[in-house]
N, C-alpha and C positions, 0 to 999 in steps of 0.2 A: 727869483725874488724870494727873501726870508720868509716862510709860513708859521702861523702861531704855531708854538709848542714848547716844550721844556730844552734844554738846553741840554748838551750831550758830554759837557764835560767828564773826563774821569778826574777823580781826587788823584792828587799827588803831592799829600801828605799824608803823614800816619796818622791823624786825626780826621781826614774824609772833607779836605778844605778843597778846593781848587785857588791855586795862587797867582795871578795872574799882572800884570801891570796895566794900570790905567793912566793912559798918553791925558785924558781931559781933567784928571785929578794932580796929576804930574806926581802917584805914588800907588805902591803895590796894596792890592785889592785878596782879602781871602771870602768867597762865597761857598755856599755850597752845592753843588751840583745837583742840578736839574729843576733849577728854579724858573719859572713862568719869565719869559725875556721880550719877547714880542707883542704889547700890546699893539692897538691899532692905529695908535698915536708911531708907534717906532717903525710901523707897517707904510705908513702916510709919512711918515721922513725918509723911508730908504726909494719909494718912489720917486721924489722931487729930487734924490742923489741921483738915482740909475737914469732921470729921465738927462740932466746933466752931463753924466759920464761922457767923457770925450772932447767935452768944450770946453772952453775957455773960459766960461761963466762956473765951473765947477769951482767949488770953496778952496779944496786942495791945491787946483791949481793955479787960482788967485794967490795963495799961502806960501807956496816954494820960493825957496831961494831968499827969505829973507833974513838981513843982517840983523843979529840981535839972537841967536841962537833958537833952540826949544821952545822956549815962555814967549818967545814974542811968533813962532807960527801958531802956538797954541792959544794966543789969544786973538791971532790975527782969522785964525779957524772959527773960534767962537764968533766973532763980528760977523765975517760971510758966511755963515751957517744960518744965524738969526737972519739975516739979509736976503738970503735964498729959499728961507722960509717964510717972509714977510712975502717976496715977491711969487710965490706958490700959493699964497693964500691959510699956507698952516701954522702961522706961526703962532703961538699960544695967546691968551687972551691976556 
């Protein structure tokens, strides 16, 4: 399971960016490395994922395979994501 702490990217840019792409933005992201990533809220959602993993009930795998490319798993991800977090009790207020 992820522990709080800074992030361990190297840059890989000659500016000191880390470039990476974000599937939930659906566009590339430049941060800087070693920035605080885990609060306790991101600690309390990757439980109610790993507590999932493997079932059928997991968001992912409610998600696959559907027609409509990219944008429709990625929004079909956001729905069972809020939905698996409603029914975990974390879902934000």
């Amino acid at each position: 399971m992820a522990t709080k702490g800074r992030t361990y990217g190297r840059p890989n840019t000659p500016w000191g960016s880390k470039i990476y792409f974000k599937p939930s933005m659906g566009r590339v992201i430049a941060r800087k490395p070693g920035v605080l990533r885990k609060s306790d809220d991101v600690l309390a959602i990757n439980k109610v994922l790993e507590d999932l993993k493997g079932s059928s009930d997991h968001p992912a795998t409610k998600c696959k395979g559907k027609p409509g490319g990219w944008k429709e798993f990625v929004s079909c991800l956001r729905d069972e994501m809020k939905a698996a977090l409603r029914k975990a009790g974390k879902a934000k207020s």
